[in-house]
N, C-alpha and C positions, 0 to 999 in steps of 0.2 A: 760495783764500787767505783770508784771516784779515783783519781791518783794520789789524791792526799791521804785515801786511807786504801793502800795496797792490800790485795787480798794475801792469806799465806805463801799460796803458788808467788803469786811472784817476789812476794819479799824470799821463800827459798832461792829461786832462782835469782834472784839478786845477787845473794851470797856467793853461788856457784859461778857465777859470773867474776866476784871479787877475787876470787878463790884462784880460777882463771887466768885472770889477766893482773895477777900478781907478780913481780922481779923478784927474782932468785939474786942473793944473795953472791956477790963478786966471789969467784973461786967456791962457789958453794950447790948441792941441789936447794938448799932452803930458801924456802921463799920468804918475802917480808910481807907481811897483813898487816891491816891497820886495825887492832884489833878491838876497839872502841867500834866501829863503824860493824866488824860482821858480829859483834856481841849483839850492839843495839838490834838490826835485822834479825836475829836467829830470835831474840827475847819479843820483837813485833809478835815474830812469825805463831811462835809461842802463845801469845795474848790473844792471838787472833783464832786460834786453832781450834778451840772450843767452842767458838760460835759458830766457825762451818761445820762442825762434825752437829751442832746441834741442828742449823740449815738441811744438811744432807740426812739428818737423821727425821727432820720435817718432810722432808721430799719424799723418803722414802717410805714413809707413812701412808702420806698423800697418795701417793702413787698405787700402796698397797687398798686403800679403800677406794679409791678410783677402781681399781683392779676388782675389788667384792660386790661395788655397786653395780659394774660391767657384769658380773657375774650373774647377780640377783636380776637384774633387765633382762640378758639374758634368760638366766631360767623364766622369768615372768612368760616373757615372749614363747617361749616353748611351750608351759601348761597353758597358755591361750592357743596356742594354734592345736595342743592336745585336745582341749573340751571342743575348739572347733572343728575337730575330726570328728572327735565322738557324736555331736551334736547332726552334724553331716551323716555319719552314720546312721544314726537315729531318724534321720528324717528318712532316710533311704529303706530303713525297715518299718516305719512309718506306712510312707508311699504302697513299697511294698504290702503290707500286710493289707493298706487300703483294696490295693489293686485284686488280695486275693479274696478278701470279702467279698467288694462288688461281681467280680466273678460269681461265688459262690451265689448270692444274692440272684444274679441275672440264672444261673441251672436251675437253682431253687424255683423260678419266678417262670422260666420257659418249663419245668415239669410239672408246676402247679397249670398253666397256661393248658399241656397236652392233657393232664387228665380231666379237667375241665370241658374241655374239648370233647372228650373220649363220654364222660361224662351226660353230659350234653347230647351229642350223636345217640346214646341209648336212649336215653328218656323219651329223645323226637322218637325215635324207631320204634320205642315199645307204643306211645302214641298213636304212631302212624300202622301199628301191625293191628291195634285195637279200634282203630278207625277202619280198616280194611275189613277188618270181620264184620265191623257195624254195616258198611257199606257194602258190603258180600250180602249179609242178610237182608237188608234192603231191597239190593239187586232181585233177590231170590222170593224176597215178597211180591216184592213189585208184577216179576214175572209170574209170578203163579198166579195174583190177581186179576193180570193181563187173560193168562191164561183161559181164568174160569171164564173172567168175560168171556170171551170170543164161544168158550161150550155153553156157558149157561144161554138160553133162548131168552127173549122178552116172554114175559106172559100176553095174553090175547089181548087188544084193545088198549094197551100200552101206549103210550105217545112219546116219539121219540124225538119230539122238536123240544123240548122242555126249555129252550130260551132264545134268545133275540139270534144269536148263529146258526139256530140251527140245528143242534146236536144238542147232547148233554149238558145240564150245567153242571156246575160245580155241586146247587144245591140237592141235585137225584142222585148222584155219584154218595153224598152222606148217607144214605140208607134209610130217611125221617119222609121220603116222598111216598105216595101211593102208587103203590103200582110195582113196587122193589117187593121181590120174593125175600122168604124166611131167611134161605142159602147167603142171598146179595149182601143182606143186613148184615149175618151174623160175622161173615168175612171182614166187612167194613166196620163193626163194633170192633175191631182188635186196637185199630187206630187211636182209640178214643178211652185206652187203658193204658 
């Protein structure tokens, strides 16, 4: 406010001041007032009094929804940094859970892996034990055909150069040549069943 128009406080204090520095009366405590002068100030003070209690009753308003809106920011800010806990959280069990599938995943994936393996190894093995017999009995042909040769004799007049080496060929060894005994034939007719 301006000096021309005094707020209450100091047109009170005004008074209090007149009040003050008033002269007491010769031979007296009574003081003299001017009393036109502290009517006018008191009846100001008066006029004016209702407009600051309405000011001060603005302010305090003011100040109280300042005070709510503070409030409501606040909480805002808190259930934001709440969902972003929880969200944090959530990612964390997330992760986690990721981490224990893949896990699972990779046991799953290395016991599928062993028994495949495991798998596999028998199959070869039963192969390879039926391979072994085929080839045992082979063996076991082979020698005893070995064998007979060497007991069985040529028959008489036999020719034993039957090809460009020298020795046998491939084609006397079949059993279709002249000269091959009943025995020779029927040994080498098994090949051929």
């Amino acid at each position: 406010m301006t000096d021309n128009h005094p707020d209450t406080e100091a047109l009170l204090r005004r008074v209090i001041e007149i009040v003050n520095n008033a002269r007491t009366m010769p031979m007296s405590n009574t003081i003299r007032l001017t009393k036109d002068e502290v009517q006018e100030l008191l009846e100001d003070a008066l006029d004016r009094l209702p407009e600051e209690l309405k000011r001060a009753r603005w302010m305090l308003k003011e100040r109280e929804e300042y005070l709510a809106k503070t409030k409501r920011d606040a909480e805002e800010i808190l259930e934001q940094a709440r969902v972003r806990a929880e969200r944090m959280v959530q990612r964390t069990e997330i992760v986690r859970e990721a981490a224990h599938t893949a896990q699972k995943l990779v046991d799953d994936a290395r016991e599928e892996t062993s028994r495949l393996r495991l798998e596999a190894e028998d199959y070869c093995d039963q192969k390879l034990a039926a391979f072994e017999i085929v080839l045992e009995r082979t063996a076991k042909t082979v020698a005893a055909g070995r064998e007979k040769l060497r007991i069985t004799p040529l028959p008489a007049g036999a020719s034993v150069t039957g090809g460009s080496s020298g020795g046998l060929g491939l084609g006397d060894v079949a059993g279709t040549e002249p000269g091959m005994t009943e025995a020779e034939a029927a040994f080498f007719d098994q090949d051929r069943s």
